[in-house]
C-alpha positions as CSV (number, residue, x, y, z in Angstrom):
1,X,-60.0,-46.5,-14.4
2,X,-63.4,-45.6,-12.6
3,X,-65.1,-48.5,-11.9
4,X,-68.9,-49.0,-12.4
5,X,-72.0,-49.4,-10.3
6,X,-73.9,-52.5,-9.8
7,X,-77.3,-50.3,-10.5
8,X,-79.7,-51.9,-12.8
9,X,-82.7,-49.3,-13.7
10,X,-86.4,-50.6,-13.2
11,X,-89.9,-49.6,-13.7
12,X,-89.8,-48.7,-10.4
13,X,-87.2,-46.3,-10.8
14,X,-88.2,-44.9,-13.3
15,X,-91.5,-44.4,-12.1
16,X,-89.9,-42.5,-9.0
17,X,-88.0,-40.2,-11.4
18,X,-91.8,-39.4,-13.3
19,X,-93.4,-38.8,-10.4
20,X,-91.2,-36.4,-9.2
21,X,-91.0,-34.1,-11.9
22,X,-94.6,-34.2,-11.9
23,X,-94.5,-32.9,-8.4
24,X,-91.1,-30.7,-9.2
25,X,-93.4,-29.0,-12.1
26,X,-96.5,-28.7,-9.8
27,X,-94.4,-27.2,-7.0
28,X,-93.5,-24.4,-9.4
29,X,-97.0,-23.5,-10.6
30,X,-98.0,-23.3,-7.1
31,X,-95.6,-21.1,-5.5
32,X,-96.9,-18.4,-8.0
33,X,-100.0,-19.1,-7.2
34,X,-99.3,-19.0,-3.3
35,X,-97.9,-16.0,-3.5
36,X,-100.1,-13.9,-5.8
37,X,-103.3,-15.2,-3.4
38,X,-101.0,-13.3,-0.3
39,X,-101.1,-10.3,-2.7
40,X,-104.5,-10.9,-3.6
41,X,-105.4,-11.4,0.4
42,X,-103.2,-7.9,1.2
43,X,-101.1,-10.6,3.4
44,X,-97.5,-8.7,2.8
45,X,-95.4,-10.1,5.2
46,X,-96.5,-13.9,4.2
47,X,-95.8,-12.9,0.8
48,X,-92.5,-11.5,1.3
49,X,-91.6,-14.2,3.4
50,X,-92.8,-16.9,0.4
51,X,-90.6,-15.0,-1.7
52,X,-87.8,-15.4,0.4
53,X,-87.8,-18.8,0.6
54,X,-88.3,-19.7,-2.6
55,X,-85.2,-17.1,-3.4
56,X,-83.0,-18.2,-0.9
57,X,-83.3,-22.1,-1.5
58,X,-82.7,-21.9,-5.5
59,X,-79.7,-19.5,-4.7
60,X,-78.3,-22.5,-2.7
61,X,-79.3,-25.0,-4.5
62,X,-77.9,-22.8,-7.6
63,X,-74.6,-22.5,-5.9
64,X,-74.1,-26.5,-5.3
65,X,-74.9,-27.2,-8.7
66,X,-72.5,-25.1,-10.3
67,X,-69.9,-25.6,-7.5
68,X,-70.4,-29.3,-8.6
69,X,-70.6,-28.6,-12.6
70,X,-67.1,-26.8,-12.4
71,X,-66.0,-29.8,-10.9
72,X,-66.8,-31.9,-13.8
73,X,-67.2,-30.1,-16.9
74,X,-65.1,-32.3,-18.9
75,X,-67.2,-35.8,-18.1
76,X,-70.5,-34.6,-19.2
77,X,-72.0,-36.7,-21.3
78,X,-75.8,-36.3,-21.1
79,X,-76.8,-34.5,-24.7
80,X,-78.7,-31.9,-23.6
81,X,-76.2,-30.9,-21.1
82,X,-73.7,-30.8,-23.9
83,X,-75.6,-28.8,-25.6
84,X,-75.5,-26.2,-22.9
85,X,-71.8,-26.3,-22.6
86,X,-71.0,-26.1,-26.5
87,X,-73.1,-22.8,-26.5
88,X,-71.5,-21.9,-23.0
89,X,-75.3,-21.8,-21.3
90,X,-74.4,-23.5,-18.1
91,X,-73.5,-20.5,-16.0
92,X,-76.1,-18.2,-17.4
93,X,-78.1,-21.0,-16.9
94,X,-77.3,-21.2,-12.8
95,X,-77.0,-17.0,-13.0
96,X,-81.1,-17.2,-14.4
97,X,-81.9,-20.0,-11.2
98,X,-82.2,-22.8,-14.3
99,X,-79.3,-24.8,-13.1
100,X,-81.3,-27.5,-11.7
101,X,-83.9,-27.4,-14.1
102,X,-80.8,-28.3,-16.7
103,X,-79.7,-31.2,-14.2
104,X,-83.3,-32.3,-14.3
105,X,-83.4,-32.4,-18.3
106,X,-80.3,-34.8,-17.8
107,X,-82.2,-36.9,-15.3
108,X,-84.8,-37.5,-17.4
109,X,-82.8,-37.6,-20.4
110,X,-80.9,-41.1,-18.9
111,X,-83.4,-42.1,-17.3
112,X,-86.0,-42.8,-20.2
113,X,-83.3,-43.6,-22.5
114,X,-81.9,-46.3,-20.1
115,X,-85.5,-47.6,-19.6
116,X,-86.4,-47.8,-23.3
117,X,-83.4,-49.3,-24.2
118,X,-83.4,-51.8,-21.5
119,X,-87.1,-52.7,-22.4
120,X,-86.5,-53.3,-25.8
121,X,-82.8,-55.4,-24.9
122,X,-81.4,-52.9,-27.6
123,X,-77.7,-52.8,-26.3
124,X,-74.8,-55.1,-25.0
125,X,-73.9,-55.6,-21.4
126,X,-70.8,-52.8,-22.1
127,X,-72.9,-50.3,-23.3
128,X,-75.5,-50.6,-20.8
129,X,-72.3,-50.3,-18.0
130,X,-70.9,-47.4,-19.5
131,X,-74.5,-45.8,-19.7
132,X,-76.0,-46.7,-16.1
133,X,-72.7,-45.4,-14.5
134,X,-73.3,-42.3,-16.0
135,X,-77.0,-42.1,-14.9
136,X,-76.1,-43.2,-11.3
137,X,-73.3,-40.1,-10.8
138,X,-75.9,-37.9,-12.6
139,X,-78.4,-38.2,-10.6
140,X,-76.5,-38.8,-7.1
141,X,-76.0,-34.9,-7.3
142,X,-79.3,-34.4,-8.4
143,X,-80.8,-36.5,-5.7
144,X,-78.4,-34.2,-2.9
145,X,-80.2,-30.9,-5.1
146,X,-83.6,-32.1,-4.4
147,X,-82.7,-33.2,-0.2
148,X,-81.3,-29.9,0.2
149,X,-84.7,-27.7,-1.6
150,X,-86.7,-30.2,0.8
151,X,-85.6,-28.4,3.9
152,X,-84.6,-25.3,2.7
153,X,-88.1,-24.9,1.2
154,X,-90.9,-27.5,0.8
155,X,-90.4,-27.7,4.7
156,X,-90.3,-24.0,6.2
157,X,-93.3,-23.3,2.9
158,X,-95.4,-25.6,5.0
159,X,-94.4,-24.5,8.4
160,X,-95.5,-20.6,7.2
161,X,-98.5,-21.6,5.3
162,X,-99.8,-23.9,8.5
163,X,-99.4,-20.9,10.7
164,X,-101.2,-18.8,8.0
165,X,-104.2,-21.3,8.6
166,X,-103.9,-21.3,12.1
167,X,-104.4,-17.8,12.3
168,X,-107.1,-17.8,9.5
169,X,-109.1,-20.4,10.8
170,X,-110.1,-21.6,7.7
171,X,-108.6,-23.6,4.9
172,X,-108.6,-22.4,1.4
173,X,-108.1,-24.7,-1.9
174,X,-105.3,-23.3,-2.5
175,X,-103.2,-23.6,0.6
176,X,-104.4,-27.3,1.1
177,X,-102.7,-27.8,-2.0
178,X,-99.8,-26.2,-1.1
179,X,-99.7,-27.7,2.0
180,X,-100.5,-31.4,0.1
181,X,-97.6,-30.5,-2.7
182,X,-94.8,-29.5,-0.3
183,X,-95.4,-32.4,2.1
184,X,-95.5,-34.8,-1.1
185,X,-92.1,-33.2,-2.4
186,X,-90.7,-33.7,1.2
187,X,-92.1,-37.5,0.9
188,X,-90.4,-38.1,-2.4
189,X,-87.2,-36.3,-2.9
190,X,-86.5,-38.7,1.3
191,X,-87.8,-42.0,-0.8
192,X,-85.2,-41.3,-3.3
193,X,-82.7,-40.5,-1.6
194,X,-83.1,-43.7,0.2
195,X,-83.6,-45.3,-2.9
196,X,-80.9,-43.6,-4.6
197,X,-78.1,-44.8,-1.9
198,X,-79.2,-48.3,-2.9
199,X,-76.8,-48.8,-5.9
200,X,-73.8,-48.8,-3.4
201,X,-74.4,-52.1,-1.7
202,X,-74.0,-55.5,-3.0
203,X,-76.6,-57.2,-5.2
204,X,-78.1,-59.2,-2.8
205,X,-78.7,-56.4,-0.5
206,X,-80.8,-54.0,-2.5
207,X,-83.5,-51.9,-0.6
208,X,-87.4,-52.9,-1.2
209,X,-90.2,-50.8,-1.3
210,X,-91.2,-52.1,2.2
211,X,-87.7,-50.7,3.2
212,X,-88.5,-47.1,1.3
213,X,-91.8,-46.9,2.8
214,X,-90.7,-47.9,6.3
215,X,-87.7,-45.2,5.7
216,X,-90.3,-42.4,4.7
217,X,-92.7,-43.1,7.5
218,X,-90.3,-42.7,10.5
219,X,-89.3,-39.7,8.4
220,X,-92.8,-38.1,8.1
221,X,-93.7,-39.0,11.5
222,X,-90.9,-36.9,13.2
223,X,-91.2,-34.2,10.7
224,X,-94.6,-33.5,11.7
225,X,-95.0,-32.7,14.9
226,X,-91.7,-30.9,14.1
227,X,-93.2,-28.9,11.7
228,X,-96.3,-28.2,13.3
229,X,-94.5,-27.2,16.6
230,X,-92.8,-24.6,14.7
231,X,-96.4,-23.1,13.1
232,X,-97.9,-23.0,16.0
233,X,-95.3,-21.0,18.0
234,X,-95.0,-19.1,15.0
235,X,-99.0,-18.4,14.8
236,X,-98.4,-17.2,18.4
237,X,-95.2,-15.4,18.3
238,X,-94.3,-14.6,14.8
239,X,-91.3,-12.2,15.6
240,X,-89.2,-15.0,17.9
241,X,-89.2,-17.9,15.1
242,X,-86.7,-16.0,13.3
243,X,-84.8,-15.5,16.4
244,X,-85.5,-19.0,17.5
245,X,-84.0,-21.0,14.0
246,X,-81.0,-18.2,13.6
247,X,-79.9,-19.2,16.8
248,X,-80.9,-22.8,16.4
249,X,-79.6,-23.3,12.8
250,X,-75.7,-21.5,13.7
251,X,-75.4,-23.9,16.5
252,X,-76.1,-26.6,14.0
253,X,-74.1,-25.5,11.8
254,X,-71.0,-25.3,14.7
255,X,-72.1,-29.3,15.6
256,X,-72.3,-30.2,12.0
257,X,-68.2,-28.5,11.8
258,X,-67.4,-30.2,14.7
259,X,-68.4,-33.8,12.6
260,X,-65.4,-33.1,10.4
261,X,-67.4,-33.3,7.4
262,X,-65.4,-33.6,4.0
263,X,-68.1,-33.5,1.3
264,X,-66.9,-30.7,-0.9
265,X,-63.7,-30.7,-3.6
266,X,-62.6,-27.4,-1.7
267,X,-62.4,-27.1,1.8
268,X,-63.6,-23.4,1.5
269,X,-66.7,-24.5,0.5
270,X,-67.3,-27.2,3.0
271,X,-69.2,-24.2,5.1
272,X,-71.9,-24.0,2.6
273,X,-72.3,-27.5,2.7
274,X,-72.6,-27.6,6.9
275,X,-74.9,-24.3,6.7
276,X,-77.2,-26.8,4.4
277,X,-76.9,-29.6,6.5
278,X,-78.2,-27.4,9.4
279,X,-81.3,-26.5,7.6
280,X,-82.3,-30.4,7.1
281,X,-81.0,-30.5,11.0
282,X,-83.4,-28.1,11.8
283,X,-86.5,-30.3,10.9
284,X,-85.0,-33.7,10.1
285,X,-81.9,-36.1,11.1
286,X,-79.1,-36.5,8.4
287,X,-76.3,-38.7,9.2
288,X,-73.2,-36.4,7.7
289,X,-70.5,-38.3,9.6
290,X,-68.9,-41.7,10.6
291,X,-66.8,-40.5,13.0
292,X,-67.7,-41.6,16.7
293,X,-70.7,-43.4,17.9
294,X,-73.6,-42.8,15.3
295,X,-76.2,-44.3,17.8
296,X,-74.8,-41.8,20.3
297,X,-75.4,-38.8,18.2
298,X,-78.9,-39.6,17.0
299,X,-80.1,-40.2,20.5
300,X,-78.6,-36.9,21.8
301,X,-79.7,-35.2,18.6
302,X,-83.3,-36.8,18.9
303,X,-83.4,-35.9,22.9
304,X,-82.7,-32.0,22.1
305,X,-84.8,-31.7,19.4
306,X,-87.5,-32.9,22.1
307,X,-86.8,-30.3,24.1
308,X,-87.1,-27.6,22.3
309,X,-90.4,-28.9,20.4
310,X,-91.9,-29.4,23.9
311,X,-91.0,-26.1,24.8
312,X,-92.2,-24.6,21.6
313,X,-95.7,-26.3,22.3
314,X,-95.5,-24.8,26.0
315,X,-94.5,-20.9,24.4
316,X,-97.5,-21.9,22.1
317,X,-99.9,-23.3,24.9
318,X,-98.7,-20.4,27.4
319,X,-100.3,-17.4,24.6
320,X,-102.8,-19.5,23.3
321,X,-105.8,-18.5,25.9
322,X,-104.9,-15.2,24.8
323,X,-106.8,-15.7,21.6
324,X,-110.2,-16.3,20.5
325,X,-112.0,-17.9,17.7
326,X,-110.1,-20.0,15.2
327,X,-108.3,-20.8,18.9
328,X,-111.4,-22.3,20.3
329,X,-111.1,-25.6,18.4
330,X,-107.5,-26.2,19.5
331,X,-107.8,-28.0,23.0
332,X,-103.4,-28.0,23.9
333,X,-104.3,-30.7,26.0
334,X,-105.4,-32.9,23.2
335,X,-102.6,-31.4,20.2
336,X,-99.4,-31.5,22.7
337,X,-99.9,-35.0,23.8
338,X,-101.2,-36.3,20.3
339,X,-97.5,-34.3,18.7
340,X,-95.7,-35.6,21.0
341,X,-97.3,-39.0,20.4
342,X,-96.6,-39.0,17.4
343,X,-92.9,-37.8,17.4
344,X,-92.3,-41.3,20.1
345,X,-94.0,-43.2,17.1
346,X,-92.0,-42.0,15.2
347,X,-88.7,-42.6,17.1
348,X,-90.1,-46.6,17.3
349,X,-90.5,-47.0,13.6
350,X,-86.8,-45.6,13.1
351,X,-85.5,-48.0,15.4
352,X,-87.6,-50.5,13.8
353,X,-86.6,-49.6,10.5
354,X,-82.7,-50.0,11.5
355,X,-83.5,-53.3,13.4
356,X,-84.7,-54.8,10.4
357,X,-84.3,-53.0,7.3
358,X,-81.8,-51.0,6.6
359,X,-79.1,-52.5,5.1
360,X,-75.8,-53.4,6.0
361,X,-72.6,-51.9,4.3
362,X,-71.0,-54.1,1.8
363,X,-67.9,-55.7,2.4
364,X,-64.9,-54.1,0.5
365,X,-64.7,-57.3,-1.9
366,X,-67.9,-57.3,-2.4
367,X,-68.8,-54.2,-4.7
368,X,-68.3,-50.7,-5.4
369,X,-67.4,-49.5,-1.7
370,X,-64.6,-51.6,-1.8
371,X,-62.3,-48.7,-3.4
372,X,-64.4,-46.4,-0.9
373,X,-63.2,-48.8,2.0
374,X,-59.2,-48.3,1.2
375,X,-59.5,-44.6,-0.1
376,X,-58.2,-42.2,2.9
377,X,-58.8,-38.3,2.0
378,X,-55.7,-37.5,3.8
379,X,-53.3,-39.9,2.0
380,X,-52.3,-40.3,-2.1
381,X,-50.9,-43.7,-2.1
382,X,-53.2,-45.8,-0.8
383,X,-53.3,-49.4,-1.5
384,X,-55.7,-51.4,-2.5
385,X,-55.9,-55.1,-1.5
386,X,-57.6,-58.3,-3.4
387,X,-59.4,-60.8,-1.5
388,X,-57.2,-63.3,-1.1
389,X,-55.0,-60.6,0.2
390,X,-52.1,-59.8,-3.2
391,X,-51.1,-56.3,-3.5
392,X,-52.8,-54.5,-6.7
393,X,-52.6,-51.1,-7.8
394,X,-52.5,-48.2,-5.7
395,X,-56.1,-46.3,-5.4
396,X,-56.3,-43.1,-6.5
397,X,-57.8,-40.1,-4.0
398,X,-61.5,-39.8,-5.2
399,X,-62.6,-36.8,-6.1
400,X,-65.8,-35.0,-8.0
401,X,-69.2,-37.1,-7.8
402,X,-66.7,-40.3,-6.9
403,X,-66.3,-39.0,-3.6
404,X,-69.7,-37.0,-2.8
405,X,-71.6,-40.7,-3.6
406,X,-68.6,-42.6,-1.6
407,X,-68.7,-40.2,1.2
408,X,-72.5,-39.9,1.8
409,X,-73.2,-44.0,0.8
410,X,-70.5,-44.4,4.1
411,X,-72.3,-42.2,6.1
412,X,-76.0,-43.8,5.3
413,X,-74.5,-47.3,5.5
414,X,-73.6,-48.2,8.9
């Protein structure tokens, strides 16, 4: 019998879940209107590179969520997700790039219903169980859908419209709030994921909003200068970017299959997952593996993405003099240093924020890791231990949602 998380849903929560459809519906609107202003402003290329993104990222995310749906068909339980698969509209659903937007009808579907019914004390401690362990594995994948359109489009949408303004010169309405949407989306959909990998720990080691807020802000503060790196090289040199993250994201993706990672039911599919992880590697750390020394990894990780940001900033100061007005007002001896200022701030908050607030993995007796803790991915009979150290029943291998939360809550944990 699957056992059931320790997650009890709050304002807060919920709150988190509003807010980022608000900004999942805003996003939307304003990727239309982004790219009809490049038609409107005979800007092609930035137009048929907006479209791009925004293609490529809901094919992937497309892709994972139905890879993850035929995984699972028989356990759901959300209505309007029912719905869909009575009438057989979940794969024309994902075919029509609506697969997430069903997900997110679920989300929001167990997430008010949990909140309203916890409000007004309307059901027993079972019931509320039964229901809050299906809103955590709901939204788990959801949260993972959300990471992944982060860096596969919030992020390179607001490296491409940056460089658009740096060769402009000017700021229009609409691009600030492009630029103000995509870096909000990036803000929230890291917050909850931090958030999200909360329920996995013991009670008395829940994550606070000081924690979240100290989480996001290392976050942001590397992802700038990242970011802004990349559009300024890009400004300069528009034709090497592509050549720069092709060759940059496959030897991610080589490091990220040199990890080991085992995140997918089918092995076959595991690429897709390391090809994703090597977009958000591109831009952002993300811890896929427990396997040697994680300290290790994110300082050599951390040292190489110096590297080449300093070197993208020297391609970008080396061409700059080239150019003349909008260039005038960017002195590189004031923007490397204040970039690369910021990316050491960065890098002190993070060790800050592991220091003193990220939390420690439970023990196996002490909550829902505990099956996590004995389960081995290679093995079928292994055994699960009490505390006081009797023999109970052997564990079943995890599979579906079970071991995509199990897998990544090891991997944040540590």
């Amino acid at each position: 019998m699957e056992e059931s998380f320790p997650f009890h849903y709050t304002l807060l929560e919920y709150l988190f879940t509003l807010v980022g459809l608000l900004l999942f519906l805003l996003d939307i609107a304003l990727d239309i209107w982004t790219v009809v202003s490049f038609y409107q402003d005979e800007a092609y290329v930035y137009m048929a590179v907006m479209i791009f993104l925004l293609l490529g990222s809901s094919v992937l995310l497309q892709v994972f969520s139905w890879l993850w749906y035929s995984d699972s068909l028989e356990k759901i339980e959300t209505k309007v997700e029912t719905f869909a698969k009575r009438h057989l509209l979940i794969k024309p659903f994902h075919f029509l790039q609506l697969g997430v937007h069903l997900r997110y009808a679920g989300v929001i579907e167990t997430s008010t219903t949990d909140f309203l019914h916890r409000v007004n004390n309307f059901r027993n401690d079972v019931q509320r169980d039964i229901r809050e362990d299906v809103d955590v594995k709901l939204k788990h994948d959801f949260l993972m859908l959300r990471l992944f359109k982060a860096f596969s489009e919030n992020t390179p949408q607001l490296t491409l419209i940056l460089s658009r303004i740096l060769l402009r010169g000017e700021l229009e309405l609409i691009t600030g709030l492009k630029i103000l949407t995509a870096a909000s989306a990036i803000a929230i959909n890291v917050a909850l994921y931090h958030r999200g990998m909360h329920v996995y720990g013991s009670k008395g080691r829940k994550m606070s909003l000081f924690s979240t807020g100290v989480y996001f802000l290392w976050n942001l503060l590397v992802i700038i200068p990242r970011v802004t790196a990349l559009a300024l090289f890009c400004s300069v040199l528009p034709c090497y970017i592509i050549a720069h993250f092709l060759s940059l994201w496959m030897l991610l993706v080589l490091v990220a299959w040199s990890q080991k990672t085992d995140y997918m039911e089918h092995r076959g599919w595991e690429w897709l997952y390391r090809a994703a992880v090597g977009l958000i590697w591109y831009f952002c750390w993300f811890n896929v593996s427990k396997k040697g020394n994680i300290k290790v990894k994110m300082v050599l990780y951390y040292s190489f993405m110096a590297v080449d940001t300093v070197m993208l900033l020297g391609f970008w100061c080396w061409k700059v003099f080239e150019y003349a007005g909008c260039w005038s007002s960017l002195n590189p001896y004031v923007v490397i240093p204040t970039l690369l200022g910021l990316y050491v701030i960065g890098i002190l908050v993070k060790i800050i924020y592991y220091r003193w607030c990220h939390p420690k993995m439970a023990e196996p007796s002490e909550g829902p890791l505990r099956q996590a803790a004995t389960y081995d991915a290679d093995s079928t009979d292994s055994t699960d231990f009490s505390p006081e150290g009797t023999a109970a029943a052997p564990v079943q291998p995890l599979t579906g949602v079970l071991k995509r939360s199990r897998t990544m809550a090891a991997n944040f944990y540590f």
